[in-house]
C-alpha positions in Angstrom: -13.7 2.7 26.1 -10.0 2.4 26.9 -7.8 0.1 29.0 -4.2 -0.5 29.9 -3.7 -2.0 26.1 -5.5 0.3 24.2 -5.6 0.1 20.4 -7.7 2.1 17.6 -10.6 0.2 16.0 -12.7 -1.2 18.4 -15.6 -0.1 16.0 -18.2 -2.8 16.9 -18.1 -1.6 20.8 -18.5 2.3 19.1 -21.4 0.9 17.4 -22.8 -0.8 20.2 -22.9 2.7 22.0 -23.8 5.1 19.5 -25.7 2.9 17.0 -25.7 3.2 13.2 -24.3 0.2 10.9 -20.5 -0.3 9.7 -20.9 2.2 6.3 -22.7 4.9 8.8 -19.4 5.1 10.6 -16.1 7.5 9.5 -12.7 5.2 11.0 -10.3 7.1 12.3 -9.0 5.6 15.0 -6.3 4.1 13.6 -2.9 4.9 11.4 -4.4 2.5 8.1 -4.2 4.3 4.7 -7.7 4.4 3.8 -6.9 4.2 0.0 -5.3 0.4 0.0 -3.0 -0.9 -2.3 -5.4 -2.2 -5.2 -5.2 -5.9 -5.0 -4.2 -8.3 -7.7 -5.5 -11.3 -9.0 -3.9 -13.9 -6.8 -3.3 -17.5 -8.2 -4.8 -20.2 -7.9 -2.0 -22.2 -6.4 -1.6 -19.3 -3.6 -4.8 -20.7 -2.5 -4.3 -24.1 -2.9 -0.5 -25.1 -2.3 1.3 -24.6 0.6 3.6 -21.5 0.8 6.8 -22.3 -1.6 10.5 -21.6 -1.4 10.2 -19.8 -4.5 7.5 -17.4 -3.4 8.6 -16.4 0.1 12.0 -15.2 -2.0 10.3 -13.2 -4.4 8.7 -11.3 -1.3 12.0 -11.1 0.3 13.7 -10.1 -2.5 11.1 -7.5 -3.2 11.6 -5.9 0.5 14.9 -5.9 0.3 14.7 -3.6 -3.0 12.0 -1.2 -1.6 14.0 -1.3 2.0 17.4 -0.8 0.7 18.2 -3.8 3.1 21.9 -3.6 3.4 24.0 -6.7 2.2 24.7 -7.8 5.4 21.3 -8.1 7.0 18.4 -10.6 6.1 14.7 -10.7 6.1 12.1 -12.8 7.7 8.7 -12.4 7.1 5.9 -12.8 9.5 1.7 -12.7 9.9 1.7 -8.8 10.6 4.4 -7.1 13.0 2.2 -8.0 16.0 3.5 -11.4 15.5 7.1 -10.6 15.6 6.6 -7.8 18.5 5.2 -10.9 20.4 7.9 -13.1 20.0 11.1 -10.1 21.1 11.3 -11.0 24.7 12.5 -14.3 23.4 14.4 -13.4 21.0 16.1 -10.8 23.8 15.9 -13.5 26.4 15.6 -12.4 30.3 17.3 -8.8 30.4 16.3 -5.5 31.0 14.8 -3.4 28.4 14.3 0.2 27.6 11.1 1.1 26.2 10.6 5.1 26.2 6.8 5.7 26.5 4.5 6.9 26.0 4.2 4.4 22.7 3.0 1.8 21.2 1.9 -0.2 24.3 2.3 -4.0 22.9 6.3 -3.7 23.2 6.2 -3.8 26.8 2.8 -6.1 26.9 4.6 -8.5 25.3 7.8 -8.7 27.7 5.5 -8.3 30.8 3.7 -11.7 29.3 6.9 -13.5 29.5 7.7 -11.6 33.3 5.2 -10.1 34.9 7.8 -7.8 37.0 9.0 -6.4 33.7 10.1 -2.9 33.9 10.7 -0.5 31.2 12.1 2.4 32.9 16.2 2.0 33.1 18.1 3.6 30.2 21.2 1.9 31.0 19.3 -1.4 30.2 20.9 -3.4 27.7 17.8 -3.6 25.4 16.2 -0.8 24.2 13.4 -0.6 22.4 12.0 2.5 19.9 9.2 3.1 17.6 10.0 5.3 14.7 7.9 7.4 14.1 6.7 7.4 17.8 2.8 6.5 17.9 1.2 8.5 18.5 3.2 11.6 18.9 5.5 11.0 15.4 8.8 11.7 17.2 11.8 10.7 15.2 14.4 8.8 17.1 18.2 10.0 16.1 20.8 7.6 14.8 22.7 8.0 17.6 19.8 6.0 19.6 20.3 2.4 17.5 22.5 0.1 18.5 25.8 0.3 21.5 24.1 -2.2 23.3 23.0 -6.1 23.2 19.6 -5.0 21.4 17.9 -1.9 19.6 14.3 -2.6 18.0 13.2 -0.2 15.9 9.8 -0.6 15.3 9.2 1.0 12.1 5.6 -0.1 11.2 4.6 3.9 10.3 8.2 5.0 8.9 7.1 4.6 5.3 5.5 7.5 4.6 9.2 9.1 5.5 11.5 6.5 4.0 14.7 9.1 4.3 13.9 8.9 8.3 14.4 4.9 8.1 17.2 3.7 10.2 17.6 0.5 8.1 20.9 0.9 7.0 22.4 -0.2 10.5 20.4 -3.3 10.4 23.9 -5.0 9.5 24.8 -4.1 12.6 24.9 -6.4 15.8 22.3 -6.3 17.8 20.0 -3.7 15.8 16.9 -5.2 14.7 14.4 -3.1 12.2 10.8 -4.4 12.3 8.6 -3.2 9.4 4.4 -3.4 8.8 2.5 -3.7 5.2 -0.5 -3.2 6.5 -0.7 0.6 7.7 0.9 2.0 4.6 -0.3 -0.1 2.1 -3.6 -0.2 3.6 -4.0 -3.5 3.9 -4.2 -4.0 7.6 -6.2 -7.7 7.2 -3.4 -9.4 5.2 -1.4 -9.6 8.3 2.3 -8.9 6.8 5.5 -7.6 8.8 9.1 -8.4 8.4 12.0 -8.6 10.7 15.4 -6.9 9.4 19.0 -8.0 11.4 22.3 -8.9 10.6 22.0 -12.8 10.8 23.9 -13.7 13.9 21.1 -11.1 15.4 18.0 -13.4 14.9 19.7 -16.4 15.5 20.7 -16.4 18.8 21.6 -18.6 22.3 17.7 -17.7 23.1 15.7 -18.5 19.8 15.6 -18.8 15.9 12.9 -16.6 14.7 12.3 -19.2 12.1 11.7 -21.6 14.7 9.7 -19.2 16.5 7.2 -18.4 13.5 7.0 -22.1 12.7 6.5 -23.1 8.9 4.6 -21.3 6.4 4.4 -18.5 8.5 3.3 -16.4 5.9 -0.2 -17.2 3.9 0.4 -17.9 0.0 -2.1 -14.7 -1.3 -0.2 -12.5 1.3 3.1 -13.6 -0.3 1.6 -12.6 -3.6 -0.1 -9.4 -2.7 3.2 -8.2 -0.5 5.3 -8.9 -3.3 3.4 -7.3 -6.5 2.8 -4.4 -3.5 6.9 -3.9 -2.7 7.7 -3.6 -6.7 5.3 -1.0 -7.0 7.1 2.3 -6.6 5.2 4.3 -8.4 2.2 3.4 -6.2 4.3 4.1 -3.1 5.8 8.0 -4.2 1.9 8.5 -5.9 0.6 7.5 -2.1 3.1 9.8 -0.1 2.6 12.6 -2.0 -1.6 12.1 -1.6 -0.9 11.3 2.2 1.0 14.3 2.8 -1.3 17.1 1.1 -4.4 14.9 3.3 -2.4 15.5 6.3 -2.4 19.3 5.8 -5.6 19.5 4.8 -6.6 17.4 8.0 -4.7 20.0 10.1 -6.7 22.7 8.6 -9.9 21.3 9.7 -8.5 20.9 13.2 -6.5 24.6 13.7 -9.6 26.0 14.9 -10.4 23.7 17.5 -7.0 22.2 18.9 -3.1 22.7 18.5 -0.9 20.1 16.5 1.3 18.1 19.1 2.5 15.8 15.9 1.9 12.9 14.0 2.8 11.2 10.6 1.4 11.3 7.2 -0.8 8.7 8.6 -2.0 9.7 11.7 -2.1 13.4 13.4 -2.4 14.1 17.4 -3.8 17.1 18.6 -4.4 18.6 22.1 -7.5 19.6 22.8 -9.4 20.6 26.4 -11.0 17.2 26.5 -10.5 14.3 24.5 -12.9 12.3 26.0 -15.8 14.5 25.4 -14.2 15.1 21.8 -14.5 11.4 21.4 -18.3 11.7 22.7 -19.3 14.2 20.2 -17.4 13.4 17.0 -18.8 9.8 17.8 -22.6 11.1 17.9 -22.0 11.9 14.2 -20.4 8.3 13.9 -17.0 9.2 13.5 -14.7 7.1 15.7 -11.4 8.4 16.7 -8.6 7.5 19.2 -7.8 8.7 22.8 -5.3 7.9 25.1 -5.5 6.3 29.4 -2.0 8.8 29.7 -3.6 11.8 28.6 -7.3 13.5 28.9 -6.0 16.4 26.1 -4.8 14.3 23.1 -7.0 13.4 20.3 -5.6 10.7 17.5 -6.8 11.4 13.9 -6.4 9.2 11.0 -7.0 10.6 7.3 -10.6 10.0 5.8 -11.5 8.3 2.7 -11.7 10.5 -0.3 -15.2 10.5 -0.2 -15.7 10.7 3.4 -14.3 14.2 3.9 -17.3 15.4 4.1 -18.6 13.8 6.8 -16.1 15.6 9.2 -16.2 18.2 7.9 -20.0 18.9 8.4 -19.1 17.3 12.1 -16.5 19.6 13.1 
């Protein structure tokens, strides 16, 4: 059930295969906290008005505080990270990029979209491309990696859970361009939020404007809401580490008898077992869907259960 741009979910085409109803089925196919951010009440003119001046600040303002954005970069926001990964390669324009693999495979979909010859495998290309922490292996990309060169993305959609690792502060450097996702640590994968962090000269360039690239009210009025309240809430964010990390240890206990840890975040482990794909078969007959790889037959992707649905795989394993 994989192909050359493979992503978790996919839980309707699990279903479809091994039966059973959405609530049968244990999710961990993907890197989504699976305790979300609680949800506010959300106005009623987020509903009914157009996105405002005033309210895209206040989420700006709020990322900028919970980033640490450095004075001399600036923010846009965008309809999930996906949106903004899309639109690089013309934001980049035609030159060659670096993408060091394996990783998240929808940096070089997107450039081989816009030029189907696209090839990722020159370092001495002038844009380079890194996700921080690497999916799925969680490798942590030194400082010395960003920036030297026209363009450094750093795709940081899964580096909240290890804010110290961030390599925001040299997004007020030329040419270094931080992306960042609400939806895996917050949990909120559906209210499609991501940002773009760069010095300003960066996003505006001879190719694009990102603005102009997002079009207007890029960004839905509850999501502006939700993103912001979300961003202020500290105490939420160091309360959800510090549950995320002891679930990640506990998740590697399960596993040590069956497999060996090859890495991971606090949001996602990979472990090498002898066959994924028959690991995939048999943790799927007890409806629990997890996450394997076209590169590799021995790595297995876990996400962290529910609370509540520990149990389920643990009486699995």
């Amino acid at each position: 059930m994989t192909s050359g741009r493979d992503h978790g979910g996919g839980l309707d085409g699990a279903i479809a295969l091994y039966g059973g109803s959405k609530h049968d089925w244990l999710d961990l196919s993907t890197g989504i906290n699976p305790v979300p951010y609680p949800i506010p009440d959300i106005s009623n003119d987020a509903w009914e008005r157009l996105p405002d001046q005033n309210a895209i600040d206040h989420l700006l303002n709020a990322a900028r505080s919970f980033w640490n954005v450095p004075d001399g970069a600036e923010i846009i926001a965008a309809p999930g990270a996906s949106a903004l990964i899309a639109r690089m390669p013309y934001l980049t324009g035609n030159l060659g990029t670096f993408i060091p693999g394996p990783t998240y495979n929808e940096h070089a979909a997107a450039f081989r979209a816009v030029n189907p010859k696209f090839d990722t495998d020159d370092p001495d290309a002038p844009v380079h491309i890194y996700v921080h922490p690497n999916n799925p292996d969680g490798k942590l990309w030194p400082t010395t990696a960003v920036g030297g060169r026209d363009f450094t993305i750093v795709d940081e959609s899964f580096c909240d859970v290890s804010p110290q690792a961030s390599h925001i502060a040299q997004s007020e450097n030329a040419g270094v361009i931080v992306l960042k996702s609400f939806g895996k640590f917050w949990g909120l994968a559906g209210l499609r939020l991501g940002f773009a962090i760069a010095e300003k000269g960066t996003l505006k360039t001879s190719c694009a404007v990102m603005d102009d690239l997002l079009g207007p009210w890029a960004v839905s009025g509850p999501a502006l809401e939700i993103g912001a309240r979300a961003l202020a809430d500290t105490d939420w964010a160091d309360a959800t580490r510090a549950r995320l990390s002891q679930d990640a240890k506990r998740l590697d206990t399960l596993m040590a008898p069956h497999s060996s840890l090859e890495g991971g975040t606090d949001l996602f482990r990979l472990y090498r077992v002898d066959d994924a794909q028959a690991w995939q078969d048999r943790l799927a007959q007890h409806h629990i869907w997890s996450r394997i790889f076209p590169y590799s037959r021995n790595w297995l992707r876990l996400g962290l259960p529910a609370p509540d649905r520990w149990d389920q795989l643990e009486s699995a394993l």
